[in-house]
TITI-42145 format. One line per field, with one value per atom (N, C-alpha, C): y, z, x; residue number from 0; atom name; residue in one letter. Coordinates in Angstrom, 2 decimals, m for minus. Each point is the difference from the previous one (the first is absolute). Layout:
<sites>
y Y;...
z Z;...
x X;...
num NUM;...
atome CA;...
residu a;...
</sites>
This chain:
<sites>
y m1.21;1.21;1.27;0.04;1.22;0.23;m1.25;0.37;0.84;m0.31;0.24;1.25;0.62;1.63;0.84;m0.66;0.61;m0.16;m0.48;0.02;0.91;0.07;1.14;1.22;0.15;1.67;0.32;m1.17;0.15;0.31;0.00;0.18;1.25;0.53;1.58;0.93;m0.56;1.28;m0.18;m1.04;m0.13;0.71;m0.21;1.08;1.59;0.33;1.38;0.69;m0.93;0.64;0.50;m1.23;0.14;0.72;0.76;0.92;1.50;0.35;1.01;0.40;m1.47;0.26;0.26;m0.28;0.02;1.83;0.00;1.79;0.94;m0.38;0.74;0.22;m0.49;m0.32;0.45;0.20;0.62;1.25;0.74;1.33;0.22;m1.06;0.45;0.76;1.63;0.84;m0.59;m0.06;m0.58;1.72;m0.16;0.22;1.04;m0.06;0.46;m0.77;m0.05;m1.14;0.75;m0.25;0.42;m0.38;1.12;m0.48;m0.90;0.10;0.19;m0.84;m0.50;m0.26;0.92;m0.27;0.83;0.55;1.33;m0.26;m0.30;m0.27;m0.52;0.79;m0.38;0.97;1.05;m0.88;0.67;1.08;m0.55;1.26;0.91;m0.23;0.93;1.52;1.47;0.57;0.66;m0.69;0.33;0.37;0.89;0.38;m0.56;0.30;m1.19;0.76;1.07;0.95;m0.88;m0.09;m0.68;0.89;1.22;1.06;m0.43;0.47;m0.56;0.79;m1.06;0.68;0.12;1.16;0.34;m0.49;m0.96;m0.92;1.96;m0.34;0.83;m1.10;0.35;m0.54;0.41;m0.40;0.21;m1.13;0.79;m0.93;0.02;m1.18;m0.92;m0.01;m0.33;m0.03;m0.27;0.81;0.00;0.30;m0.82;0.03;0.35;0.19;m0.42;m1.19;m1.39;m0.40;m1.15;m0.46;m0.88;m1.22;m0.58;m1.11;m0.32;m0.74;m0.73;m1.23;m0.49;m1.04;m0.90;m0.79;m0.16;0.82;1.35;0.84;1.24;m0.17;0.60;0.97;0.85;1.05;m0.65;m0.06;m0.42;1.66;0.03;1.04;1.08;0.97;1.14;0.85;1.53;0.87;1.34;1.30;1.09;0.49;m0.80;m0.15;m1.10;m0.27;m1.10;0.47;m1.41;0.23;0.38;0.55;m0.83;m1.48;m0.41;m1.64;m0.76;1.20;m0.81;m0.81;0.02;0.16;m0.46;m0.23;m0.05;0.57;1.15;0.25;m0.24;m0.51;m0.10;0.73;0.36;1.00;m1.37;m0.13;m0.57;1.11;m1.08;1.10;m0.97;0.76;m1.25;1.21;m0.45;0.97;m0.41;0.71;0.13;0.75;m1.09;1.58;m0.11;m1.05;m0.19;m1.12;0.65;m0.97;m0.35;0.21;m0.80;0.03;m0.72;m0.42;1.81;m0.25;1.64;m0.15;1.07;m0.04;1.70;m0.36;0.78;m0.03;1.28;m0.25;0.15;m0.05;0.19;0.96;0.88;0.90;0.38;m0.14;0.03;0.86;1.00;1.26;m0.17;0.73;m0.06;1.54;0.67;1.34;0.64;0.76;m0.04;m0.34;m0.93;m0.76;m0.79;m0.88;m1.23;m0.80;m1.21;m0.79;m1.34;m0.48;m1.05;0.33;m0.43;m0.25;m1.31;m0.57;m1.53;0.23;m0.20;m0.78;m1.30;0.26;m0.88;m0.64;m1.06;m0.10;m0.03;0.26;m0.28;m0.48;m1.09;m1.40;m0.11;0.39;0.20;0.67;0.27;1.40;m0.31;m0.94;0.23;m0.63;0.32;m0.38;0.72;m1.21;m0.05;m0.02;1.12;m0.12;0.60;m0.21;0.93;m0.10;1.00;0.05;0.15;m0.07;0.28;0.57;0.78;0.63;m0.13;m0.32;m0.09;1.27;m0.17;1.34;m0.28;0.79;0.50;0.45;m0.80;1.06;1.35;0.28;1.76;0.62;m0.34;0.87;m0.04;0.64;0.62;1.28;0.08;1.08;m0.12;0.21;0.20;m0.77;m0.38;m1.30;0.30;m0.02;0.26;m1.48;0.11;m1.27;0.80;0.38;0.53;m1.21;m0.30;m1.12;0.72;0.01;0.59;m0.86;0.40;m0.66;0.35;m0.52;0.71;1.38;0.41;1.48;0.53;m0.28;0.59;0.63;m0.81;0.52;m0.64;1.20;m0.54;m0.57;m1.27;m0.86;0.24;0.09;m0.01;0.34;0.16;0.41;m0.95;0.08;m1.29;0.78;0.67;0.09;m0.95;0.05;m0.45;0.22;m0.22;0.74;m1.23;0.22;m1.25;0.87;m0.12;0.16;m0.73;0.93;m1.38;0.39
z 0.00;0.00;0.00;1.01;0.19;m1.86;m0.60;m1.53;m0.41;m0.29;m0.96;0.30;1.68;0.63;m1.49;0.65;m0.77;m1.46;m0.78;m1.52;m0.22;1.11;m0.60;0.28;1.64;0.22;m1.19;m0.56;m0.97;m1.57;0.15;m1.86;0.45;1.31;0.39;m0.32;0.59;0.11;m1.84;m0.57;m1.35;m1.06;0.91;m1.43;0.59;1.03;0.63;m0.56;m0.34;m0.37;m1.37;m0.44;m1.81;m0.49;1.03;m0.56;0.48;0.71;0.78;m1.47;m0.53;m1.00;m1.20;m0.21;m1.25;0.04;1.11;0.45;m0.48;0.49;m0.42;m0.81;m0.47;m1.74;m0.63;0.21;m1.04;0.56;1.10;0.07;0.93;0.13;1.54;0.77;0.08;1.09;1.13;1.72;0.91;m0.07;0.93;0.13;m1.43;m0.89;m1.11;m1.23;m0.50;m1.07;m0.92;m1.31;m1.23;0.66;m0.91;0.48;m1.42;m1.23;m1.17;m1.02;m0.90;m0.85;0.10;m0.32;m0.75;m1.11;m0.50;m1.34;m0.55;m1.43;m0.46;m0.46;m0.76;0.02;m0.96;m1.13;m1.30;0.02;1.27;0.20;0.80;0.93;0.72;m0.39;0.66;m1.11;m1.16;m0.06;m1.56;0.78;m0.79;0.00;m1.50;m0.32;m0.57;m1.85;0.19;m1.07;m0.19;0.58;0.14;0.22;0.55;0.74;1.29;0.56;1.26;0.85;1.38;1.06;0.98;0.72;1.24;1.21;1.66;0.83;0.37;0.07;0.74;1.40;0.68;1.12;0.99;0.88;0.89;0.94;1.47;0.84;m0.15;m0.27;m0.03;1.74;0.97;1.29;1.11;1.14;0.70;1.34;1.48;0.92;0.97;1.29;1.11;0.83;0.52;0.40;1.06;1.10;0.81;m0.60;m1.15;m0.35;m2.02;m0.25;m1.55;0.13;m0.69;0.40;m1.61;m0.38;m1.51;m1.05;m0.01;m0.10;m0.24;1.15;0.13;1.17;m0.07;1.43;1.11;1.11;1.73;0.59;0.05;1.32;m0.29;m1.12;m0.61;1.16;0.16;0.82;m0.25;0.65;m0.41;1.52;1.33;1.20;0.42;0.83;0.87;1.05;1.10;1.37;m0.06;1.19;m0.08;0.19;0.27;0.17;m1.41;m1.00;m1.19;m0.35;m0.05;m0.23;m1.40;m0.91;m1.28;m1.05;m1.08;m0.85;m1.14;m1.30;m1.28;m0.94;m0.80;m1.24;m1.36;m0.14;m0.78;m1.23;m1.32;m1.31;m1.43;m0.22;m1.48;m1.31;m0.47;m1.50;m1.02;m0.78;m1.23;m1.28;m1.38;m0.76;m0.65;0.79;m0.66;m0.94;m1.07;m1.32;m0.13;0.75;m0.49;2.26;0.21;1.31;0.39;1.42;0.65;1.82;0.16;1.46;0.34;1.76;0.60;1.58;0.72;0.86;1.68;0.74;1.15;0.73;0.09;1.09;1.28;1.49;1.19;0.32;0.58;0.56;1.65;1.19;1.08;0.23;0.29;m0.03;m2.03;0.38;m1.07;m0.15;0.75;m0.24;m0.72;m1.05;m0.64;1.08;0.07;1.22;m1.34;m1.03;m0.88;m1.44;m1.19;m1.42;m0.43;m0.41;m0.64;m1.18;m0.91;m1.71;m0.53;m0.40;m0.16;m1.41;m0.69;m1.50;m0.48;m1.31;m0.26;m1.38;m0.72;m1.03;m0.72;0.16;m0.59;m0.46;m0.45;m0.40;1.08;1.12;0.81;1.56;0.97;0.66;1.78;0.87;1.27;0.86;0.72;1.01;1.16;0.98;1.31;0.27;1.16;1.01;1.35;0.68;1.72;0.46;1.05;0.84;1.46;0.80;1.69;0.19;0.95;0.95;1.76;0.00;1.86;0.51;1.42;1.26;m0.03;0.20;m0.45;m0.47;m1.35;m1.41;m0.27;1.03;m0.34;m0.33;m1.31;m0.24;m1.31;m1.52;m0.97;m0.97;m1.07;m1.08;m1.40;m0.64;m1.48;m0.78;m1.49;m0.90;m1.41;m0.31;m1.21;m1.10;m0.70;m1.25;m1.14;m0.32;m0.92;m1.00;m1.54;m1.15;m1.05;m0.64;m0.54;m0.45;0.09;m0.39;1.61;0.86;1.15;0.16;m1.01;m0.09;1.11;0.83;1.02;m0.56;0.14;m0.08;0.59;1.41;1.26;1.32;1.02;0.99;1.54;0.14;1.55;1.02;1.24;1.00;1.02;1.81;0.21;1.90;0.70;1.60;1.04;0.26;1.30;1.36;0.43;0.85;1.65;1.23;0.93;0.79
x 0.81;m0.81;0.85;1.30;0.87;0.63;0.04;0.42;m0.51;m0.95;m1.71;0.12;m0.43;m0.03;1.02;1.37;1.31;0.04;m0.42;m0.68;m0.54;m1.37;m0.99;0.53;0.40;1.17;0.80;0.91;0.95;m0.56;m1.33;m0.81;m0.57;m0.01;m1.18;1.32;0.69;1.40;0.71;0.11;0.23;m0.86;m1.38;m0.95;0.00;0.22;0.22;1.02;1.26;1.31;m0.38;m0.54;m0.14;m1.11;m1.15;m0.27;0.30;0.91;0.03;1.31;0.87;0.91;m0.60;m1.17;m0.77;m0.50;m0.80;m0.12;0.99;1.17;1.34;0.22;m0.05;0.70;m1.14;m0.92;m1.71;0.19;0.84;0.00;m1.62;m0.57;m1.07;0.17;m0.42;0.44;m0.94;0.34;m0.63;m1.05;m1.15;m1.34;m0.13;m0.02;m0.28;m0.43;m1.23;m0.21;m1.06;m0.30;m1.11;m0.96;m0.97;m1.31;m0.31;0.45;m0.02;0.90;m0.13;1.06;1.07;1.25;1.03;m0.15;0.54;0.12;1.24;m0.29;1.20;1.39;0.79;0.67;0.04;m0.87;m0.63;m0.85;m0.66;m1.42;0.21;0.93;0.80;0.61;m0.33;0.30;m0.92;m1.35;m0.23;m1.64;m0.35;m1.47;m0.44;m1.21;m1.11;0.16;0.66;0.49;1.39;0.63;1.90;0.23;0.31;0.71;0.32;0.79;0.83;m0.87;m0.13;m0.67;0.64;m0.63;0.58;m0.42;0.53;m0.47;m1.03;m1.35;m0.55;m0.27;0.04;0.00;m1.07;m0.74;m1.28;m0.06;m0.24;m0.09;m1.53;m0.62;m1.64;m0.44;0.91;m0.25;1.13;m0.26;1.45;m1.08;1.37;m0.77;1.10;0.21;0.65;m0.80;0.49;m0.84;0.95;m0.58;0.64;1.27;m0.94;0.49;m0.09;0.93;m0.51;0.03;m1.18;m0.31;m0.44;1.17;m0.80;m0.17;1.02;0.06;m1.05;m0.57;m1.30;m0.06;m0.80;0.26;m0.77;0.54;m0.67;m0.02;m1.41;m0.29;1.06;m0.43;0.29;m0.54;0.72;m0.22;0.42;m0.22;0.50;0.50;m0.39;0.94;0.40;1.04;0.02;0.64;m0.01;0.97;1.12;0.93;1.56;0.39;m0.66;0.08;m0.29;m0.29;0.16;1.61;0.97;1.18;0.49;m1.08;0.40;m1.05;m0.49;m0.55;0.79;m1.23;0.25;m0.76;0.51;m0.51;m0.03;m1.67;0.18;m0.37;0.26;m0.22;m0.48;m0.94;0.04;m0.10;1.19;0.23;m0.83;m0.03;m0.33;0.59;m0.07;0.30;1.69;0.75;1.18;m0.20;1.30;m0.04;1.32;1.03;1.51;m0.12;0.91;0.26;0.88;m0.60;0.46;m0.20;0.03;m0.14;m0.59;m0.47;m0.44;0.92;m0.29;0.62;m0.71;m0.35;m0.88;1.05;m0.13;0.60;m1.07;0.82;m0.85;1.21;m0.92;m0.12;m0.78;0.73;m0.35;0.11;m1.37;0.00;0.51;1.19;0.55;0.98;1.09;1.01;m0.42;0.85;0.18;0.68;m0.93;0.39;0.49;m0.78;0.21;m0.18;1.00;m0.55;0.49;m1.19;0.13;m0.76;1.30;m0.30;m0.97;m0.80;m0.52;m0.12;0.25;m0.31;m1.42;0.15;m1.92;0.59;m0.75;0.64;m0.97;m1.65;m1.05;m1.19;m0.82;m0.67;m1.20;0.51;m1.16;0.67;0.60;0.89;m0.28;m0.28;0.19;0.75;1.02;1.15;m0.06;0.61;0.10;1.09;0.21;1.11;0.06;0.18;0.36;0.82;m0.47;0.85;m0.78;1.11;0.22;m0.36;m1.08;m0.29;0.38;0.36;0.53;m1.18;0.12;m1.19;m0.23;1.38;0.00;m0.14;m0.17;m0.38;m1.14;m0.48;m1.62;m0.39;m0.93;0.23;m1.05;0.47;m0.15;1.15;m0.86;1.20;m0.43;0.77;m1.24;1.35;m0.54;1.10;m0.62;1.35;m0.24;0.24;m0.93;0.19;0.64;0.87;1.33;0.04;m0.01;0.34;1.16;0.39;1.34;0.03;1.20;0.12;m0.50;m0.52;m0.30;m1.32;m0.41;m1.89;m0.70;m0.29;m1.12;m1.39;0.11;m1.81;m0.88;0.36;m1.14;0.45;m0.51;0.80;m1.15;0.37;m1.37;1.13;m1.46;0.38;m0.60;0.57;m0.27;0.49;m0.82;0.87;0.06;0.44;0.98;m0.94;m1.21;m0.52;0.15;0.62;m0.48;m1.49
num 0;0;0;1;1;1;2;2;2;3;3;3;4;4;4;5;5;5;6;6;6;7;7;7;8;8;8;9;9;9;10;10;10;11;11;11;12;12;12;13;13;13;14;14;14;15;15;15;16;16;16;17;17;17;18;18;18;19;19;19;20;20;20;21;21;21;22;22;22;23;23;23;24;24;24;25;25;25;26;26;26;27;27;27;28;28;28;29;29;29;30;30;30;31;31;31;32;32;32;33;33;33;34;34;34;35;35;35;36;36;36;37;37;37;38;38;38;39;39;39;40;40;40;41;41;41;42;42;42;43;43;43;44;44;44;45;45;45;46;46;46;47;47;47;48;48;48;49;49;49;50;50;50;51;51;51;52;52;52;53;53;53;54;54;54;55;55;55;56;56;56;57;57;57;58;58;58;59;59;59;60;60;60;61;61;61;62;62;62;63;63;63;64;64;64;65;65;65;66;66;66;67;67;67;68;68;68;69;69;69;70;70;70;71;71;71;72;72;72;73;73;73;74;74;74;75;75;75;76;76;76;77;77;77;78;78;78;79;79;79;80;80;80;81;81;81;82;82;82;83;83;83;84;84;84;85;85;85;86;86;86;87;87;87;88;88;88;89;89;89;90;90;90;91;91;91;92;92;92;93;93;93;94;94;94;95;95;95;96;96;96;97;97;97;98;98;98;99;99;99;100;100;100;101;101;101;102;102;102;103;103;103;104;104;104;105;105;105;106;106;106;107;107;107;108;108;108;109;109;109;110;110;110;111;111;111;112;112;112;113;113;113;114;114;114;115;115;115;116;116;116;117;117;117;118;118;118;119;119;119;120;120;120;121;121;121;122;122;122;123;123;123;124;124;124;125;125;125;126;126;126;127;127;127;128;128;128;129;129;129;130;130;130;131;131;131;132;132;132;133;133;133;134;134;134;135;135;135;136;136;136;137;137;137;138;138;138;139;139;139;140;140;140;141;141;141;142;142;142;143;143;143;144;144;144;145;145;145;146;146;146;147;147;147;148;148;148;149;149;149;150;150;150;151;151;151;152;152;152;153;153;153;154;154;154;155;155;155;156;156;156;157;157;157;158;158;158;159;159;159;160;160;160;161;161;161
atome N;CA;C;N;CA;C;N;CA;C;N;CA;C;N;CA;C;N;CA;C;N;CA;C;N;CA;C;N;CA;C;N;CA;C;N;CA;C;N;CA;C;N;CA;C;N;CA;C;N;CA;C;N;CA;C;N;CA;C;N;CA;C;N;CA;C;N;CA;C;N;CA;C;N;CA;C;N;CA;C;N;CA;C;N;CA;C;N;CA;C;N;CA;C;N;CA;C;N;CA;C;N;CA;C;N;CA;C;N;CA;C;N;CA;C;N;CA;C;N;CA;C;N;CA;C;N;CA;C;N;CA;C;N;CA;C;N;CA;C;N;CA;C;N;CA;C;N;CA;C;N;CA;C;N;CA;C;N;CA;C;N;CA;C;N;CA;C;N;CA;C;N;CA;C;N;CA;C;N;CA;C;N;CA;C;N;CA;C;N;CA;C;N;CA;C;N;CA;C;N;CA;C;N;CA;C;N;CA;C;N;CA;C;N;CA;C;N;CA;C;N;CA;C;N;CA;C;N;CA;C;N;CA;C;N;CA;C;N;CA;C;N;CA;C;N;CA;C;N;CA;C;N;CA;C;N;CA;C;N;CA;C;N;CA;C;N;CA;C;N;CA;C;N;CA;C;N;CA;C;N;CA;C;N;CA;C;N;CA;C;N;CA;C;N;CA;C;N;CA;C;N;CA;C;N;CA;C;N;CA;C;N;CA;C;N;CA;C;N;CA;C;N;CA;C;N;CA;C;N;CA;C;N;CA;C;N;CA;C;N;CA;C;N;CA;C;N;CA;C;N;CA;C;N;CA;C;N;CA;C;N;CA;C;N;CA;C;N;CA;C;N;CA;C;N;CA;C;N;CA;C;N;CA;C;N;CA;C;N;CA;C;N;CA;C;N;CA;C;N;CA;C;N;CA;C;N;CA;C;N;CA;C;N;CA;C;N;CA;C;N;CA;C;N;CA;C;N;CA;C;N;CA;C;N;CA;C;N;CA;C;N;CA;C;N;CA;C;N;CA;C;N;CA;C;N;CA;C;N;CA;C;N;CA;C;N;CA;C;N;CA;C;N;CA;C;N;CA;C;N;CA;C;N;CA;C;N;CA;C;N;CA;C;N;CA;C;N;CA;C;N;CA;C;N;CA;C;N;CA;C;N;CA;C;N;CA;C;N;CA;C;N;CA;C;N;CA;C;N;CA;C;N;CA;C;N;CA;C;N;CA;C;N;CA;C;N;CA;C;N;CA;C;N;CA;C;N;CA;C;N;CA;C;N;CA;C
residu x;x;x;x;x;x;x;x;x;x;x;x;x;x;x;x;x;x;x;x;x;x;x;x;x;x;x;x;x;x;x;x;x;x;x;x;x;x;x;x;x;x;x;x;x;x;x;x;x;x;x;x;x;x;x;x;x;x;x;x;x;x;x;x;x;x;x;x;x;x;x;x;x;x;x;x;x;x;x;x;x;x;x;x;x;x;x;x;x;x;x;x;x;x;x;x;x;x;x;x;x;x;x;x;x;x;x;x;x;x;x;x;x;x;x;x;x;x;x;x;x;x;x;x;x;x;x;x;x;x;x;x;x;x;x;x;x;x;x;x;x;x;x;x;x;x;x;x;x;x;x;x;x;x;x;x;x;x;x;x;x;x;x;x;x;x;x;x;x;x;x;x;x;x;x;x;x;x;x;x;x;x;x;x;x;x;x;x;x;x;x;x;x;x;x;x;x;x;x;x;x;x;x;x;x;x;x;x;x;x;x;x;x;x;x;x;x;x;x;x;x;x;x;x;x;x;x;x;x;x;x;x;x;x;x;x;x;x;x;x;x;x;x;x;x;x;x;x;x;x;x;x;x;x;x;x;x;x;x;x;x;x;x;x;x;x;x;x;x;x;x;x;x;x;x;x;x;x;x;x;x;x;x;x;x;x;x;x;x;x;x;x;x;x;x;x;x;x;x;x;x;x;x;x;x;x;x;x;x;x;x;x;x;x;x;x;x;x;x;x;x;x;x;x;x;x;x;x;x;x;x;x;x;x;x;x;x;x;x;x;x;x;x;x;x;x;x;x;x;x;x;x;x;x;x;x;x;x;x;x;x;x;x;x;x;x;x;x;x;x;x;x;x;x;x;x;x;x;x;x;x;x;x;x;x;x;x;x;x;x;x;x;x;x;x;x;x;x;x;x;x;x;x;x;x;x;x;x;x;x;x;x;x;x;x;x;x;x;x;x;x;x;x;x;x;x;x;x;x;x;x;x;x;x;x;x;x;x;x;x;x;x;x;x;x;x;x;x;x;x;x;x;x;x;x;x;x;x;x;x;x;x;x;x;x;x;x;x;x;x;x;x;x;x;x;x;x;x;x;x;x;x;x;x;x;x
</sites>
């Protein structure tokens, strides 16, 4: 029986390796995924004329919220405790046509406390980020959603109430 156990441990951890290596190698960014096909590389680029297009970009929906879950928002808010000790900004793009990025900047008061890069790979694309909050930093938070060139998307506030 102690074999058998060690077979099956030894085929869970064998298919874990081989797809976490398969992930890698496909360029899987972790909590970021399409809502959508890709496009290709042909169509990429091209409006319905063939003139080259430009990624217009639009955030569809963005939250601050406890948790992601499935990459889905948990218990979205515009306050929380200090006993929260972790908020996430989620974001779902829209609107890109060659692979690009956005960036989440968190702001405490008006310091920059965090900026995280985020990629976006599809013309319809789900990501977040996190940042650690302290007991102390109560106050006022905003996250500016930033797209290339430094174009503000959106901005979500949000106050650390006790």
């Amino acid at each position: 029986m102690k074999g058998n156990r060690n077979m099956k441990r030894c085929f869970v951890v064998c298919f874990l390796f081989s797809l976490i290596t398969f992930l890698a190698a496909t360029g899987v960014p972790y909590a970021a995924s399409p809502d959508t096909d890709r496009v290709t590389a042909s169509q990429a680029g091209q409006k319905k004329n063939g003139a080259p297009e430009q990624d217009e970009l639009a955030i569809a929906s963005a939250a601050i919220c406890w948790d992601i879950v499935n990459r889905e928002v948990v218990d979205a808010g515009e306050s929380f405790p200090p006993s929260v000790e972790r908020l996430y900004c989620f974001t779902k793009v829209t609107g890109a046509t060659t692979p690009t990025h956005i960036s989440h900047v968190w702001y405490y008061g008006q310091s920059e406390r965090a900026r995280v890069r985020l990629p976006v790979n599809s013309a319809s694309w789900r990501t977040y980020s996190s940042k650690r909050i302290q007991p102390r930093e109560i106050g006022q938070w905003f996250v500016k959603i930033v797209g290339p060139g430094g174009k503000i998307l959106k901005t979500l506030s949000f106050a650390i109430i006790p």
